[in-house]
N, C-alpha and C positions, 0 to 999 in steps of 0.2 A: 097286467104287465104288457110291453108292447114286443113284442118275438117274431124276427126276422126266422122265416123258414128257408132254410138252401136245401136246394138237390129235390125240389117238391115234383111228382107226378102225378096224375089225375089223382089216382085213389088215396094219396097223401091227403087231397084237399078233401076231399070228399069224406073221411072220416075225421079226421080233426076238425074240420068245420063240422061236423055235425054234435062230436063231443065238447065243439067250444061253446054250444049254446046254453050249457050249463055252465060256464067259467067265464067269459065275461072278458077273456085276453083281445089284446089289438093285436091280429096276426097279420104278417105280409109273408104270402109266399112268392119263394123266389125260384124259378126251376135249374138255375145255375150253381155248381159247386164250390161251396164256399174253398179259399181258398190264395194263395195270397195275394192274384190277379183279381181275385172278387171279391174281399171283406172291406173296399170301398164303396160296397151296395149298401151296407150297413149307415142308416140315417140317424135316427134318435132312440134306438129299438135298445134295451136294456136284458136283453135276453136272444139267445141265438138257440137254435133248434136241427141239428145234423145229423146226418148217416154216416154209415161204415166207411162209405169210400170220399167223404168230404178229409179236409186236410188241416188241422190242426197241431202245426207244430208251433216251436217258438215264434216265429217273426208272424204268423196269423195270432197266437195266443195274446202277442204282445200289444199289436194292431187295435184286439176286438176291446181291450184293458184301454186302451188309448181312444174308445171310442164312447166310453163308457158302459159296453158291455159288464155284465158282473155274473150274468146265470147260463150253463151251456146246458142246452138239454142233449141227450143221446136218443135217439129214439130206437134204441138198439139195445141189443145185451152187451157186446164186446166193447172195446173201451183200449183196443192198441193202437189206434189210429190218432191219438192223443197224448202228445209231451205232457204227462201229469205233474210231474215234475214243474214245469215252467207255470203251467195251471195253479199250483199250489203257492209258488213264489209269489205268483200276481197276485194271489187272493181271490182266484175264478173258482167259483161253484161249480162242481161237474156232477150232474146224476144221468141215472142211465133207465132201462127198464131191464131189471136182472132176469124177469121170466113173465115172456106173451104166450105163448104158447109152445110148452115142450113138446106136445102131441103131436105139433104140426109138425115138427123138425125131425121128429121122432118118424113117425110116418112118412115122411120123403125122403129119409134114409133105406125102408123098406121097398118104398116104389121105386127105388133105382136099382135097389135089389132083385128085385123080381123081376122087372123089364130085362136088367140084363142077362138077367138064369133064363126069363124064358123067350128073348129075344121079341118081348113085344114090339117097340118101336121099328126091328126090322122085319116083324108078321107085317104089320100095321100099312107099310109102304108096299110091299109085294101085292096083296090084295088088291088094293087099289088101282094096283095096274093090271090084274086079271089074275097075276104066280102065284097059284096056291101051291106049290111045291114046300115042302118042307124040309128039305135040303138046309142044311148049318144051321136047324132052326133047336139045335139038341138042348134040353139043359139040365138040369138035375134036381132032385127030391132034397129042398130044406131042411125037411124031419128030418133028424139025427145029426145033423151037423154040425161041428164042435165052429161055434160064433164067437169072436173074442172080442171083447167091447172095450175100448180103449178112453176112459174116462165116464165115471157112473154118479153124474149129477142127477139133477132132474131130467134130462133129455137123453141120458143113456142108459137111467133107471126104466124108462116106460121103454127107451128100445130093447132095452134085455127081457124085459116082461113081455113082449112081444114077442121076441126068437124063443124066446122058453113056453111060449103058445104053440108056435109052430112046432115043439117037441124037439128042439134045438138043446144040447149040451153048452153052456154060456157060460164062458170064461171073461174077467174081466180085471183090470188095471186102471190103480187109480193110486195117488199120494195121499189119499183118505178113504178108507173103505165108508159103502153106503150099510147099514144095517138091513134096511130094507130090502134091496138086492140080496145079499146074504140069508134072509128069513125065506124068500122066495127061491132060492138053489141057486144061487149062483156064486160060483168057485174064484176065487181070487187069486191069481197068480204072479210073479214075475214078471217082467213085461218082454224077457226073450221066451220064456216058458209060451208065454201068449202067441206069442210072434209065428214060432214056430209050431203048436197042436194047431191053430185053430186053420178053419176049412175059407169063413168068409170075417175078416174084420172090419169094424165101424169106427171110426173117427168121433169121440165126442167130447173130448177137454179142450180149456182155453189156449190161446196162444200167449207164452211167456218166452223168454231164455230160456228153458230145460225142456221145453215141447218143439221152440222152432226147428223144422226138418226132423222132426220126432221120426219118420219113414224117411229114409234117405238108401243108400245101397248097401249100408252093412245091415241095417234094419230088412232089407227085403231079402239080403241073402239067408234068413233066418227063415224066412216064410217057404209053404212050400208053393211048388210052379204051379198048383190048379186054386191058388187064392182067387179070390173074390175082394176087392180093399176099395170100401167105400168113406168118404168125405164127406160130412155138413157142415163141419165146425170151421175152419179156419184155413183158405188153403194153406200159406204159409208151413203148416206141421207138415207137410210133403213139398220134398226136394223134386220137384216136378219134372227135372232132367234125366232124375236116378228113376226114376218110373218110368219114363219113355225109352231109357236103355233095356230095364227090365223088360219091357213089351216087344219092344224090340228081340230079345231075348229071350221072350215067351217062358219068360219067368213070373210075371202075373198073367191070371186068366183072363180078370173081370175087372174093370175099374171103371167105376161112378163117382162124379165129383160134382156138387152142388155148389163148388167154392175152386178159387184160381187164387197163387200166388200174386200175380200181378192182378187183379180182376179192378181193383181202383178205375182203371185207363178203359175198360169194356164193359163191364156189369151195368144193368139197370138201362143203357143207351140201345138204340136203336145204329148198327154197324152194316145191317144190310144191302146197302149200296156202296159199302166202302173197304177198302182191301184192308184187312188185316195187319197189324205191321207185326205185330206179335210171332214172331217167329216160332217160338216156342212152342204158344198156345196151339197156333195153325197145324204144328206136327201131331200135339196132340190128338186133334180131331179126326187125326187120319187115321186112325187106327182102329176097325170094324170092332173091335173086343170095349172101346170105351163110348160111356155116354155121360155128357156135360149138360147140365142144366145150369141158369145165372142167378143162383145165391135166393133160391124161390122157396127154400124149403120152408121158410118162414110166413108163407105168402097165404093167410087163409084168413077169412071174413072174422074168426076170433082172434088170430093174433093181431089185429090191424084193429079193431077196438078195442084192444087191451093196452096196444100201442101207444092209440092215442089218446087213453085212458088214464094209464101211468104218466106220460110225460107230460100231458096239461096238469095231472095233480102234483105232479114233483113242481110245475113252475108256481102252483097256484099257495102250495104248504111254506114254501119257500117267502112269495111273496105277501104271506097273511100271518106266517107269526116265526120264518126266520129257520123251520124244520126242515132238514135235509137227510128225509127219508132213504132214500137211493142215494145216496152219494158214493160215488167211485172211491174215497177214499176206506169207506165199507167193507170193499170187495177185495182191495190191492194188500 
């Protein structure tokens, strides 16, 4: 099949070309984001291949229908970035990849945990310049800390198996209990019950209607002021306004976010010679108590062959006998 890639970076090419030498696809990548100044890149390519922060609404969905497009891959788990609705209308196929690597998401929920308990990233810089002082460098014993894990899929299942490593008390909230979680200790509660025991919260459900601004100001007036409320899943579930009054307010302690509501317009780009227009975001960063990474948690040599592992095979089942294994309609 011939598949136009948008939004491609080195390591894009570099494992999908490696996984396409068993698949036999005509790929053209493209390093620009599709979208509906750019799906006139689109030539005779019968399949399109996106990210998170590519743009898929109706007048691109209708565009790529009109171009003969018929197959969207995702190369992602999430799938709000996509009018399904108009997708379905047209007749566009949409799969996605539902699980590259929970581990790895799982685990850079932890690493920005810890960095910011133990204030690595600000040891990290003082050295360097000779201050071994350890002045604000305080942080606190994990063991025993009541964790409240806010969505217990596959990726919140191995984070709660983690904090309850570290000998963490782990509470957790979900509109489906996991069995497994449950087998291994972990306490199911309410989600204000959650809200307010727990010491450090993790973010790990999808984004719908009933999760957008999930954390907003009534939500954190529940939490107590020495939280810890960490982000990998979607920024959108946090009102990023109500957090930055909160901080302000020194009503959160600790805040790690792998994910930005707006991040479409910043994420994945190189910004460093150019001013910020993001107002929001910019106050954010000012705040010594928080630390931002860009949507990386997903970023490790297995999820990125698993990557482009699932999504050559969803083009390849599709295009050899019509099987649409991940289909979004699956999930939704």
């Amino acid at each position: 099949m011939k598949i136009a890639f948008f939004n491609t970076k080195d390591y894009d090419r570099f494992y999908f070309t490696q996984e396409n030498s068993r698949n036999e696809h005509s790929i053209r990548f493209i390093e620009t984001h599709l979208n509906e100044n750019t799906v006139h890149l689109i030539t005779n390519e019968t399949a399109v291949c996106v990210f998170i922060n590519d743009c898929l609404n109706a007048n691109v969905l209708t565009s790529l229908k009109s171009k003969g497009v018929k197959f969207i891959a995702l190369r992602s788990a999430g799938f709000n970035h996509v009018d399904l609705a108009t997708a379905k209308k047209l007749g566009l196929v949409v799969t996605r990849v539902p699980a590259y690597s929970p581990y790895a998401v799982a685990e850079h929920a932890v690493a920005l945990l810890m960095t910011l308990n133990r204030k690595i990233h600000r040891a990290h810089n003082r050295v360097r310049e000779g201050n071994f002082s350890l002045n604000n460098l305080l942080g606190f014993d994990i063991h025993g800390k009541t964790v409240g894990v806010i969505g217990t899929g596959k990726i919140g299942q191995i984070y709660s198996n983690i904090m309850l490593g570290f000998g963490c008390h782990v509470l957790a909230y979900d509109v489906k209990t996991n069995a497994e979680c449950i087998a291994a200790g972990v306490d199911y509660v309410p989600l204000n019950e959650l809200l307010s025991r727990s010491d450090i919260i993790s973010l790990h459900c999808p984004l719908n209607d009933e999760t957008h601004h999930l954390i907003d100001e009534s939500a954190i007036n529940l939490m107590k002021p020495t939280v810890t409320l960490i982000n990998t899943s979607r920024g959108k579930l946090i009102d990023t306004k109500a957090v930055i009054n909160a901080l302000k307010a020194q009503k959160i302690s600790l805040l790690g976010l792998d994910v930005y509501e707006e991040e479409e317009v910043l994420f994945f780009d190189d910004f460093s010679s150019s001013v910020i227009q993001d107002d929001v975001f910019a106050r954010l960063l000012t705040f010594p108590n928080v630390l931002v990474t860009s949507h990386q948690a997903f970023f490790t040599q297995e999820a990125l062959t698993q990557i482009a592992h699932v999504t050559l095979q969803n083009i390849s089942e599709f295009e050899q006998n019509g099987v649409i294994q991940n289909g979004v309609d699956n999930f939704t």
